[in-house]
C-alpha positions as CSV (number, residue, x, y, z in Angstrom):
1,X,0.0,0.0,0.0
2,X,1.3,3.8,-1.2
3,X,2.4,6.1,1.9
4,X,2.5,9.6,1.4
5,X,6.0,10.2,1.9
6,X,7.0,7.3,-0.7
7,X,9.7,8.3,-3.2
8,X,8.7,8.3,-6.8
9,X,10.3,5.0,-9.0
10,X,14.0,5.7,-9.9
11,X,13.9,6.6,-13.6
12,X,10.2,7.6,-13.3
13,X,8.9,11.0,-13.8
14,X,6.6,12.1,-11.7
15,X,3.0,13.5,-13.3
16,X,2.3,17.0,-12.1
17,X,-1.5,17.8,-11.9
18,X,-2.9,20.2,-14.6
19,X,-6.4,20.1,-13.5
20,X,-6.9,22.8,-15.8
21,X,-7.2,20.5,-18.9
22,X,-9.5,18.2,-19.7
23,X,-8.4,14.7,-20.4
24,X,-5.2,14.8,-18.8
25,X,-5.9,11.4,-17.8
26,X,-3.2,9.5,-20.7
27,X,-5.7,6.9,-23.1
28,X,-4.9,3.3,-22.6
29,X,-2.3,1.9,-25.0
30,X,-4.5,0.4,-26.7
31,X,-6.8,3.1,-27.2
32,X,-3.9,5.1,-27.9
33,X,-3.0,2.5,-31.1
34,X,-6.2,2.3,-32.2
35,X,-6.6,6.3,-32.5
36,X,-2.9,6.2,-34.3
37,X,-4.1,3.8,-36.8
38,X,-7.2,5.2,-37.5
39,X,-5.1,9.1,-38.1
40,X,-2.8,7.4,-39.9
41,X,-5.6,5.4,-42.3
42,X,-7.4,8.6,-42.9
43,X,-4.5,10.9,-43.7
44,X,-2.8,8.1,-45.8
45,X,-5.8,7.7,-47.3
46,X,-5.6,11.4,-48.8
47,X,-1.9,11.2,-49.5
48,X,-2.4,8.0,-51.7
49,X,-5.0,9.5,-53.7
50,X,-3.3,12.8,-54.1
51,X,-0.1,10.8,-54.8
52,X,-2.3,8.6,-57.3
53,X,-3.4,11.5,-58.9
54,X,-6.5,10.7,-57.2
55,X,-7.2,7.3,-59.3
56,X,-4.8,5.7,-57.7
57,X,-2.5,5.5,-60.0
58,X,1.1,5.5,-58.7
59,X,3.9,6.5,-61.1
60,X,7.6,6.9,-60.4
61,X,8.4,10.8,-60.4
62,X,11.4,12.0,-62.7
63,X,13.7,12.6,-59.8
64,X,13.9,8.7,-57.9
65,X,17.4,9.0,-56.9
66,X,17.0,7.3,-53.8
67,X,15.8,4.0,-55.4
68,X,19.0,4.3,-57.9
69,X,21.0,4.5,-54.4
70,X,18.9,1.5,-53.0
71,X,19.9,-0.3,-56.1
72,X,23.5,0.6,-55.8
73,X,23.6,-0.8,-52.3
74,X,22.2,-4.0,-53.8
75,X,24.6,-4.0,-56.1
76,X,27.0,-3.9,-53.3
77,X,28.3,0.0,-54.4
78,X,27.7,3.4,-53.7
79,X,28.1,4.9,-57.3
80,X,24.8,4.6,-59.0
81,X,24.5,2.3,-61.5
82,X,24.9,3.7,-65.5
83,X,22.3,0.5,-65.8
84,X,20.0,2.3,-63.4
85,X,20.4,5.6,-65.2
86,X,20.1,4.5,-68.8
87,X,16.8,2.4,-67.8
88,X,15.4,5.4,-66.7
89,X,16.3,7.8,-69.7
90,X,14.2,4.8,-71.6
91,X,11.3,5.1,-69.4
92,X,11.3,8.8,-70.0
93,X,11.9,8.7,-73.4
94,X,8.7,8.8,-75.0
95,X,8.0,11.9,-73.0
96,X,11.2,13.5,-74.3
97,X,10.0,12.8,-77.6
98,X,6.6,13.5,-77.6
99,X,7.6,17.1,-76.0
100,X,10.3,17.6,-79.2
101,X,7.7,16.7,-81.5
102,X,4.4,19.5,-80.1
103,X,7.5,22.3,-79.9
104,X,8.7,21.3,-83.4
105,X,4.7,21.4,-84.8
106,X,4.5,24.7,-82.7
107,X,6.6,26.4,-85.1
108,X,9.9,25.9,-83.9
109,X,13.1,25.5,-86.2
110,X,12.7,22.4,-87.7
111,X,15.3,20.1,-86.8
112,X,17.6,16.9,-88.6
113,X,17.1,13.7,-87.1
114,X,20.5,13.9,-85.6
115,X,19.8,17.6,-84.1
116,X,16.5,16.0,-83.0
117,X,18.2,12.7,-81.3
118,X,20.7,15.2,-79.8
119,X,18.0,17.3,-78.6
120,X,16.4,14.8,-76.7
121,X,19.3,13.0,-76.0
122,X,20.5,16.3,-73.8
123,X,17.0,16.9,-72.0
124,X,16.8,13.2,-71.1
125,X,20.7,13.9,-69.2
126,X,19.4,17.0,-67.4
127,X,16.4,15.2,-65.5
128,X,18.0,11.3,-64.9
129,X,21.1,13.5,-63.8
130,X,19.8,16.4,-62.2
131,X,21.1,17.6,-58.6
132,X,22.9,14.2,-58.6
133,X,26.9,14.3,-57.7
134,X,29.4,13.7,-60.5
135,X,32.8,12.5,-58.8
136,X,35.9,10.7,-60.9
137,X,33.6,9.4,-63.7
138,X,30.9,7.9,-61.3
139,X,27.8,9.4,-61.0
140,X,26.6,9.8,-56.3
141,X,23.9,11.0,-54.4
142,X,24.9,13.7,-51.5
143,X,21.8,12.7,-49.6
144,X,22.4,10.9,-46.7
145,X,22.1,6.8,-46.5
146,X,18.6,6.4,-44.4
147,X,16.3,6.9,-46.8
148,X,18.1,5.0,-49.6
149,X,18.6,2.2,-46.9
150,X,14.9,1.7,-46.2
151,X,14.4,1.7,-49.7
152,X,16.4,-1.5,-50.5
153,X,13.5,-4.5,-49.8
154,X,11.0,-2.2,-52.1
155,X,13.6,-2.1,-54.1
156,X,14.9,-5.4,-53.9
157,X,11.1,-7.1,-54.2
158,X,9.8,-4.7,-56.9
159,X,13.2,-3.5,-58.8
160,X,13.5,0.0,-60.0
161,X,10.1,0.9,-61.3
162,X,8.8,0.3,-57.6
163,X,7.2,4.2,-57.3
164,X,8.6,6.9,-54.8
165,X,5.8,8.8,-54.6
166,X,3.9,5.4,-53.0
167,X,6.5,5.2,-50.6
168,X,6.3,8.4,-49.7
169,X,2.8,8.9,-48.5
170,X,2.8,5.4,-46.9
171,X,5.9,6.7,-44.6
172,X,4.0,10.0,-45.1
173,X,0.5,8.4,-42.9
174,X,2.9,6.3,-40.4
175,X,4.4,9.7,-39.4
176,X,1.0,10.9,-38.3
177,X,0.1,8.0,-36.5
178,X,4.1,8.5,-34.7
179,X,2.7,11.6,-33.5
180,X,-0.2,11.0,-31.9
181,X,1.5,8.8,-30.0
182,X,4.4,11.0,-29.2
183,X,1.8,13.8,-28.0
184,X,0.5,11.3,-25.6
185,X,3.4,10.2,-24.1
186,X,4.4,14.1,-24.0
187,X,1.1,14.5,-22.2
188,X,1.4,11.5,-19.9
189,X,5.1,12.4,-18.8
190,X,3.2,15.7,-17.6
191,X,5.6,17.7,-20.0
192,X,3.1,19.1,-22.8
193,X,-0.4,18.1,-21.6
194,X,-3.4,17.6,-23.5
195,X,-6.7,17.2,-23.9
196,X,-7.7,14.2,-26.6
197,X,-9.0,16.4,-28.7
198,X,-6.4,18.4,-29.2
199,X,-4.1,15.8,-29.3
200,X,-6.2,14.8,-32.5
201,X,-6.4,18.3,-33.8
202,X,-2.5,18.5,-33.7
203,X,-2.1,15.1,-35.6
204,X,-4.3,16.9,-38.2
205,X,-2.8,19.4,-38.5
206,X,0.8,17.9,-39.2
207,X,-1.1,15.9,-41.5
208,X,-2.7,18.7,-43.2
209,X,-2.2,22.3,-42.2
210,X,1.9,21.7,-42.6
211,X,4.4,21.5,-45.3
212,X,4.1,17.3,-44.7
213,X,0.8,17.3,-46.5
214,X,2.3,18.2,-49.9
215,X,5.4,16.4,-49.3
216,X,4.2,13.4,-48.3
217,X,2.5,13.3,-51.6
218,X,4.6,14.5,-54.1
219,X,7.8,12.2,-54.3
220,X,10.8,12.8,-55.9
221,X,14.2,13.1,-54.1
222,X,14.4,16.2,-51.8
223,X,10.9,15.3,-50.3
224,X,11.1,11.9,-49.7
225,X,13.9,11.9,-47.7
226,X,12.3,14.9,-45.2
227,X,9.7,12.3,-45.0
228,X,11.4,9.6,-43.9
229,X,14.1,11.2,-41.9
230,X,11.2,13.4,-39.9
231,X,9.7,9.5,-39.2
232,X,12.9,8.7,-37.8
233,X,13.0,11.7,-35.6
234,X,9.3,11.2,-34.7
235,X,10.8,7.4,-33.2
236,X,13.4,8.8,-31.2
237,X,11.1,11.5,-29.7
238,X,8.9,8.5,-28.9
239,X,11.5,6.8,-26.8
240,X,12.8,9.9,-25.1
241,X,9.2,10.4,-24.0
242,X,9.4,6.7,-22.4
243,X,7.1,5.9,-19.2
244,X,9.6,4.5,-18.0
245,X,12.6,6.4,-18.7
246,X,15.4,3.6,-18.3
247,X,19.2,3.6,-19.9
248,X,17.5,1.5,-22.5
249,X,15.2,3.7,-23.6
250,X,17.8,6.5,-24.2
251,X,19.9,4.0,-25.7
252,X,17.1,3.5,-28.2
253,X,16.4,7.4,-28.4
254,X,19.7,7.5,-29.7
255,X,19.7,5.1,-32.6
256,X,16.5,6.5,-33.7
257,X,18.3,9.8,-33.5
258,X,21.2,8.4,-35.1
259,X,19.4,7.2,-38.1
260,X,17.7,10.7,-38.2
261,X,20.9,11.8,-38.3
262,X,22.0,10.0,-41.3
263,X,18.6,11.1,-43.1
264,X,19.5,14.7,-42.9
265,X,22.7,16.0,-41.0
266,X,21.3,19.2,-39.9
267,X,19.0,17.0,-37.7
268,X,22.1,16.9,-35.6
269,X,21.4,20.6,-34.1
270,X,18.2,19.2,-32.4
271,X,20.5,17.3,-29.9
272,X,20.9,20.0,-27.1
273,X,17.0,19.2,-26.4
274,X,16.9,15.1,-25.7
275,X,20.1,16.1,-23.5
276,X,18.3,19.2,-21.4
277,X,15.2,16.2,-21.7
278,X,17.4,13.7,-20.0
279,X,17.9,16.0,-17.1
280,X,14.2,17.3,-17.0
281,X,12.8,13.5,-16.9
282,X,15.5,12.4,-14.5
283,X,14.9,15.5,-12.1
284,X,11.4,15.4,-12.0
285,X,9.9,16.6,-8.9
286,X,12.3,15.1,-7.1
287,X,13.4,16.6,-3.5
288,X,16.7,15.3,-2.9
289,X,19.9,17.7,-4.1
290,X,20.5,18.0,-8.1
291,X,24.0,16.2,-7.1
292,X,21.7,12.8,-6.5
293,X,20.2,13.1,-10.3
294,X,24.1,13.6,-11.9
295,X,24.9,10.2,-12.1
296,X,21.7,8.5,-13.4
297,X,21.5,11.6,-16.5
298,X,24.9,10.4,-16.9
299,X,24.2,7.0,-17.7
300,X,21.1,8.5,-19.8
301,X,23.2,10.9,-21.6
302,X,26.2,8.1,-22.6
303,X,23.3,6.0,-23.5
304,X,21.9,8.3,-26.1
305,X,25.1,9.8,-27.6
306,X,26.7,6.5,-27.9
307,X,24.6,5.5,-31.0
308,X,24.0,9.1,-32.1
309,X,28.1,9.5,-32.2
310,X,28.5,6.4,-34.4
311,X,25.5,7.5,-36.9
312,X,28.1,10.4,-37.0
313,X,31.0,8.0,-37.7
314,X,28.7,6.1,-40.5
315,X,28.2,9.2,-41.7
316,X,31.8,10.1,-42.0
317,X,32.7,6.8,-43.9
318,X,30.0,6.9,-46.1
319,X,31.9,10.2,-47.2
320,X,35.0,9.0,-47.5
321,X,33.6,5.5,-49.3
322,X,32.0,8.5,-52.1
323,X,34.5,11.2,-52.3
324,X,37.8,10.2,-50.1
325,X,37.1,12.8,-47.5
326,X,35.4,12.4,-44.1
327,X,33.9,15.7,-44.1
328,X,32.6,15.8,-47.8
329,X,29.0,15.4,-48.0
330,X,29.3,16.0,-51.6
331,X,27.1,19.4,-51.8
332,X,29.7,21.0,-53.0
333,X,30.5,19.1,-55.9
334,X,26.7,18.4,-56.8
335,X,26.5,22.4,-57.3
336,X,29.6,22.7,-59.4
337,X,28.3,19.4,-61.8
338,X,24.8,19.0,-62.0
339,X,23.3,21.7,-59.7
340,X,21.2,24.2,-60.5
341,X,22.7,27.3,-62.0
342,X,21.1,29.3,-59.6
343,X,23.2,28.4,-56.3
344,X,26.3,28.6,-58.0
345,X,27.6,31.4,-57.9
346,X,26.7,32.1,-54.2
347,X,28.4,28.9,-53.0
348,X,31.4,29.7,-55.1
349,X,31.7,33.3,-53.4
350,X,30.4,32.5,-49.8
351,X,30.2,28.9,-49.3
352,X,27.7,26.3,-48.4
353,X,27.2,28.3,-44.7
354,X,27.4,31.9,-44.3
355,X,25.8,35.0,-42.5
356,X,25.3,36.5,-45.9
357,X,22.2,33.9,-46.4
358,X,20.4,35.0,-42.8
359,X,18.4,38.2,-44.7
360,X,16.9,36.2,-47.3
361,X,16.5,33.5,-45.8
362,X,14.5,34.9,-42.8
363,X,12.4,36.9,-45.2
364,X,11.2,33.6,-46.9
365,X,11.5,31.3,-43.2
366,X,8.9,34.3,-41.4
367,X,7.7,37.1,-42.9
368,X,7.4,36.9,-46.5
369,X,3.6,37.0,-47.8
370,X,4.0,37.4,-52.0
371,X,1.5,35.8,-53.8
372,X,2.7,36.2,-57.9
373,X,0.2,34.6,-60.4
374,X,1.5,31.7,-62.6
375,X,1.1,31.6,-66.7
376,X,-2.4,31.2,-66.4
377,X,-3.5,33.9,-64.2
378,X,-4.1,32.1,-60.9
379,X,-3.1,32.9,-57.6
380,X,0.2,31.1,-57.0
381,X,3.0,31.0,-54.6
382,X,7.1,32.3,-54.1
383,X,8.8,29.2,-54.8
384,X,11.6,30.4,-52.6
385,X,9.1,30.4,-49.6
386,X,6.7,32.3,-48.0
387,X,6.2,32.8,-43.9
388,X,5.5,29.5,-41.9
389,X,3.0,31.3,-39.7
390,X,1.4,32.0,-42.8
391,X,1.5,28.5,-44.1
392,X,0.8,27.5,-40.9
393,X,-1.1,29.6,-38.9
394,X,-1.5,27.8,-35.6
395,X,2.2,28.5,-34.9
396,X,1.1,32.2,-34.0
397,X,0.3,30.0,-30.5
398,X,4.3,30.5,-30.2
399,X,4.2,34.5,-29.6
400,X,1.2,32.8,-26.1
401,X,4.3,30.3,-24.7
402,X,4.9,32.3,-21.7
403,X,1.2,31.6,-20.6
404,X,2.2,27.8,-20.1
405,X,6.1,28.6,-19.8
406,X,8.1,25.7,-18.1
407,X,11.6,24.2,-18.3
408,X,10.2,21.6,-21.0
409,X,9.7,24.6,-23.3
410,X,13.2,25.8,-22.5
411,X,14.4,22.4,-23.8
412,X,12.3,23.0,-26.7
413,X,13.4,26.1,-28.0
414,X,16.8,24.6,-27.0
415,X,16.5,22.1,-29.7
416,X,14.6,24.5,-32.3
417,X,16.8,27.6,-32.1
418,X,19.6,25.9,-32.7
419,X,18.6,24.1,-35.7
420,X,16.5,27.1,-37.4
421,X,19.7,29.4,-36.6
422,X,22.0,26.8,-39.0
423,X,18.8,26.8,-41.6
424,X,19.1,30.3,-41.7
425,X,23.1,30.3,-42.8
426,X,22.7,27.4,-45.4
427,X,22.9,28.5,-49.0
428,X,19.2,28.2,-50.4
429,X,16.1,28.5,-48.4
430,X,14.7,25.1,-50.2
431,X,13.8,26.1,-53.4
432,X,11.4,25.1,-55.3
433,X,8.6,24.5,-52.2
434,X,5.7,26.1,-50.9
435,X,6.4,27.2,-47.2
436,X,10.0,26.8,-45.4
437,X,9.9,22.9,-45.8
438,X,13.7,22.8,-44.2
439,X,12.2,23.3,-40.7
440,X,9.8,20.1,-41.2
441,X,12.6,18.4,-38.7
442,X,11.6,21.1,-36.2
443,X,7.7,20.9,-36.6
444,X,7.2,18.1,-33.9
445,X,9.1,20.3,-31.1
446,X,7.0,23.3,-32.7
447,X,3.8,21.8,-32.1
448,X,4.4,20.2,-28.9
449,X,5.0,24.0,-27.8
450,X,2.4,25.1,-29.3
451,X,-0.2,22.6,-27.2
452,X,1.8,24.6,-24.9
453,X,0.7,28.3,-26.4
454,X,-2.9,26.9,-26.5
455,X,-3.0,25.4,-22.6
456,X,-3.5,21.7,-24.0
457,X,-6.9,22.7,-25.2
458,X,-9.0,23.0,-28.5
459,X,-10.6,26.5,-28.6
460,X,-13.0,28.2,-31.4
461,X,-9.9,30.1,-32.3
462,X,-7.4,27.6,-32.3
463,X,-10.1,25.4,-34.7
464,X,-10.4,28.7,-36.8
465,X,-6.6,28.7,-37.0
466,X,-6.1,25.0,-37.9
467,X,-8.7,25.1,-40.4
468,X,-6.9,28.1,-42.1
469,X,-4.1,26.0,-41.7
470,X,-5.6,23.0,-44.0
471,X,-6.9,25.2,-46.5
472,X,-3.7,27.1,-47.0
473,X,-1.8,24.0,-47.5
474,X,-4.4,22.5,-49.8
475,X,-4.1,25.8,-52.0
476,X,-0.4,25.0,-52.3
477,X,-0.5,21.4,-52.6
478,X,-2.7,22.0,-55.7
479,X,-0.3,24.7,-57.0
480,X,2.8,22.3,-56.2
481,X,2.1,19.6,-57.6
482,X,0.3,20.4,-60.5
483,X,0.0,16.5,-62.6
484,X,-1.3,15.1,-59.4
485,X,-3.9,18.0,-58.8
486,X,-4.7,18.3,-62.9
487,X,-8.3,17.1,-62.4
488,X,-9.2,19.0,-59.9
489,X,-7.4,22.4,-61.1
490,X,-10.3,24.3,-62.5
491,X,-11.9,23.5,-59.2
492,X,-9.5,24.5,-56.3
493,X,-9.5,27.9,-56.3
494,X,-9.4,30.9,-53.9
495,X,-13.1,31.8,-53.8
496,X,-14.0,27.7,-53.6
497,X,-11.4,27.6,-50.7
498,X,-12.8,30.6,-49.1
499,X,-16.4,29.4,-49.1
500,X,-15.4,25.5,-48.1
501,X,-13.4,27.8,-44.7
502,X,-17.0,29.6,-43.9
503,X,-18.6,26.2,-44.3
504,X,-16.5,24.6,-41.8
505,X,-15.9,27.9,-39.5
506,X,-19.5,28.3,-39.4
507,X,-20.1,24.2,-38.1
508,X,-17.5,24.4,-35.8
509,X,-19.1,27.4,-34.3
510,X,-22.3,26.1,-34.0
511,X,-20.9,23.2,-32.1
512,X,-18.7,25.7,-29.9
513,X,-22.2,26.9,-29.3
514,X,-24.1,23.6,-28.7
515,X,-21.3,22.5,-26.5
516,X,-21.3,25.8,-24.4
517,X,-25.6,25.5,-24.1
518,X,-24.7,21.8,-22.9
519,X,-22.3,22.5,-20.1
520,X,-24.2,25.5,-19.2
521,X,-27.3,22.8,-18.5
522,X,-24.9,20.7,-16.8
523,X,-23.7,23.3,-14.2
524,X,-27.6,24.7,-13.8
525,X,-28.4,20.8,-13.2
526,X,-25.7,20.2,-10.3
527,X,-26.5,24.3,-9.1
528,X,-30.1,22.6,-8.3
């Protein structure tokens, strides 16, 4: 039987009451599965039909460098294979052809058959080889190994027409489902709590009212691997947020972290939070001296850098095993050879990293609101970026943190500072995208703090705000990715997006209103 003065479990944290939100009380696990699966069903549901160009119909995009990786690694070899390469240019050459021919009806010069073989010979090289890495005669990817590494058994079992934009919304629904799960272990370790519903209201709006939605659907190289490395992060976040909090569970933190790491490098930034974590879940509410809690974050903190160092290592020799250097990623040498003209000549004047990229690239991170109008008239986007809490405008919950300030929202911004401060040096600010998509790896800390903004509860306002969310990024999904969204173009527009917001402002507000009238009986009830 519990006494009063009994010491909480070593490793544990302790809950601190929040009686001030509803549904504090953490679901069963199995409840807490079943609601993941069902978020991640309905939102992978949308992503498959976007990414099917809503008949299900899943094609391989143009850029699929990751499964040419995949296959290399089958192959046992990191160059890509000139098999892999010319089997594409095959695939793509009907297109090619087909393009030549409407420019050549058009009015164009009329061309040999040579110029004409040339001619599509050249365009077929630019998109099979584009933003690839060309490095003593072989042909590399600079990404990182993760995502080509959890391509190699759909590779292996389907071979290289398997389709990237499938496997990216499939990863795309399992991250939802991830974080559900992480915002209720956040909200049963007492850090971020909750109420359900706005546990589900955040899923959504990752799913929907955040760069993820588009990227989940659209495939192709850059996206896919923000996909898959965010899932990664999503798992490590998981296991630091562990009821139990054991050596173990850091350990695994770590190689979830790790692999993150080898998705994207600059995930490595994020770091300074799941160590300022360690010490917050290890301290608790403990009332012995911070001396008592050194050794056990100790063993915690070894636990989790251990793997996270090696991923590092990997890293390193995967570099080396590419371009004979530890510290070549291979950026570099992708702009010089098959980059895009555009980032050139920065990098060859400042770099990959520099303080002259913080201007622009805070202009197109926060405040920038341009709207230009494509080729056809429409309302479009800046495909340099426009402001997150414009894309996104539940993150205006940030500027309301101090209402719900805590030293888990130190750790936070501890983790999100840090990493935003390095996106803001690199050279590019993700170009072509709609919304800052570089600080996707940062979204799960941003939403847990803004459950924090919003005091773990679903207002009128914060429903207003996620709904504006969804329809902003369904405007530039539809923009984006313009062959997936080609049946429905003539019918997403700004007026049919405005009036589906009132339709859904208005029914939420009349079930704010039904739900005030019902607790209003409730109270008059127990009054009498």
């Amino acid at each position: 039987m519990a006494t009063a003065g009994r010491k909480p479990t070593r490793g544990r944290t302790p809950r601190p009451a929040h009686p001030d939100v509803d549904g504090l009380r953490s679901p069963s696990p199995v409840r807490v599965a079943a609601v993941a699966l069902v978020l991640s069903a309905a939102s992978g549901f949308v992503y498959l039909l976007v990414a099917g160009n809503f008949r299900f119909d899943f094609r391989q995009s143009d850029t699929p460098h990751h499964i040419y990786m995949a296959d290399a690694l089958l192959h046992g070899q990191l160059a890509i294979r000139p098999e892999a390469l010319q089997w594409k240019m095959d695939r793509l050459r009907p297109l090619r052809e087909a393009s030549v021919n409407r420019r050549t009806e058009a009015g164009a010069t009329p061309l040999t058959p040579a110029a004409r073989a040339a001619l599509i010979d050249k365009e077929l090289r630019q998109i099979v080889y584009h933003d690839f890495a060309l490095w003593n005669g072989k042909v590399y990817g600079y990404w990182g190994p993760l995502t080509a590494v959890a391509m190699v058994p759909l590779v292996a079992l389907f071979g290289l027409g398997v389709s990237d934009t499938l496997i990216g919304a499939l990863f795309g629904a399992a991250n939802v489902g991830l974080f559900y799960w992480l915002l209720c272990r956040a909200n049963r370790a007492g850090l971020c709590p909750t109420s359900g519903s706005c546990r589900v209201a955040l899923a959504l709006l990752l799913a929907f009212g955040t760069s993820h939605f588009w990227l989940a659907c659209a495939g192709q190289i850059w996206f896919t691997v923000q996909i898959v490395t965010l899932g990664a992060l999503l798992l490590a976040l998981i296991a630091a947020f562990s009821p139990t909090n054991r050596t173990r569970d850091w350990l695994l933190c770590g190689v979830f972290f790790g692999a993150a790491i080898l998705g994207r490098s600059v995930v490595a930034t994020l770091g300074l939070f799941f160590l300022a974590l360690i010490w917050i879940r290890v301290r608790g509410g403990r009332a012995e001296p911070a001396s008592a809690s050194v050794a056990p974050a100790l063993r915690r903190a070894i636990a989790f850098c251990v793997p996270a160092a090696l991923a590092v290592g990997v890293q390193g020799l995967y570099n080396h095993g590419r371009f004979g250097s530890f510290s070549e990623s291979g950026v570099g040498i992708q702009i010089r050879t098959r980059g895009h003209p555009r980032f050139l000549e920065s990098y060859e004047k400042y770099g990959t990293f520099a303080l002259h990229y913080v201007p622009e690239n805070f202009k197109y991170y926060f405040w920038n609101c341009t709207f230009p109008t494509d080729t056809h008239g429409r309302l479009s986007y800046d495909p340099n970026g426009n402001s997150i809490f414009l894309m996104t405008p539940p993150l205006l919950y940030l500027f309301l943190l101090w209402r719900r300030w805590s030293v888990f929202a130190a750790a936070a911004l501890l983790g999100v500072i840090p990493l935003a401060a390095v996106l803001l040096c690199f050279n590019g600010s993700g170009w072509v995208q709609f919304g800052p998509r570089y600080l996707l790896d940062a979204t799960p800390l941003l939403l847990l703090l803004v459950a924090l903004g919003m005091r773990g509860r679903i207002t009128y306002v914060s429903y207003v705000l996620v709904v504006l969310a969804v329809a902003m990024q369904v405007f530039g999904a539809s923009r984006m990715l313009r062959l997936q969204f080609a049946t429905l173009a003539d019918s997403i527009t700004v007026r049919s997006l405005l009036a589906a917001v009132v339709v859904l402002l208005t029914g939420g507000g009349v079930l704010v209103g039904l739900a005030f009238l019902r607790r209003r009986r409730r109270r008059a009830v127990a009054v009498s």
